[in-house]
C-alpha positions in Angstrom: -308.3 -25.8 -72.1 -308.4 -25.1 -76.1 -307.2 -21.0 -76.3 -308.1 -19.8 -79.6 -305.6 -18.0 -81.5 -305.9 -14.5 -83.3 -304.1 -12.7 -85.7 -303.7 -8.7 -84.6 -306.1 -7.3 -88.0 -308.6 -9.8 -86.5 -309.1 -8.3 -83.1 -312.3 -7.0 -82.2 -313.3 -4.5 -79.0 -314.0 -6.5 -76.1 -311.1 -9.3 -76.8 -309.2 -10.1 -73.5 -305.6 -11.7 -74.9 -302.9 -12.7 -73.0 -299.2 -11.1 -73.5 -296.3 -11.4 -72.7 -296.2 -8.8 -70.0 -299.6 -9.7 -69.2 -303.3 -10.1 -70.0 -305.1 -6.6 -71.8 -308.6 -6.4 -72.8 -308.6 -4.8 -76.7 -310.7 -1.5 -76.5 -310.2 -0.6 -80.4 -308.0 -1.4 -83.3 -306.8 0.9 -86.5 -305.4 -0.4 -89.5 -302.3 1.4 -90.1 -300.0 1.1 -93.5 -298.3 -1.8 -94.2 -299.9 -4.6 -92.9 -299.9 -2.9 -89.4 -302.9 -2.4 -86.9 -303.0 0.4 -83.9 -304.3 -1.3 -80.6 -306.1 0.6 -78.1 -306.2 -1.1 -74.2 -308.4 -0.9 -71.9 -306.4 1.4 -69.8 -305.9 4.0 -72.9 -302.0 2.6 -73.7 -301.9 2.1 -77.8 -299.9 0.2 -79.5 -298.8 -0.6 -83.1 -298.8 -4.4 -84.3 -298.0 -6.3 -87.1 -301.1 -8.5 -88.4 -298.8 -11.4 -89.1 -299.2 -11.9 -85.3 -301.1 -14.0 -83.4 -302.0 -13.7 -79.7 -304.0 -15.5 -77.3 -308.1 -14.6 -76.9 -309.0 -15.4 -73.1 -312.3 -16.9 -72.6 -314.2 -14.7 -69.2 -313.4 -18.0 -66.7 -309.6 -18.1 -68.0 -309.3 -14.4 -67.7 -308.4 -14.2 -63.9 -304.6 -14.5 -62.7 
């Protein structure tokens, strides 16, 4: 099992990543100032990021627990 890796400004709607707290599918993303991007979830919680960051995109079959 090969999990790609994403940087945070290269997050698109629909991404399911994997956290450490737990798995969240991305709903939105909006770049903020200084190399910063606002997440949206799937359950409405947003969250500020740096870009330099790189998370774990879930494949569908991976996504379960």
């Amino acid at each position: 099992m090969s999990v790609p890796l994403k940087r945070v400004d290269e997050l698109q709607p629909g991404d399911k990543i994997r956290m450490q707290i737990g798995h969240a599918t991305v709903v939105g993303t909006e770049p903020l100032d200084e190399d910063r991007t606002l997440l949206t979830f799937l359950y409405g919680t947003k969250r500020p990021a740096d870009n330099c960051v790189t998370v774990d995109v879930l494949d569908d079959d991976e996504w379960g627990w």
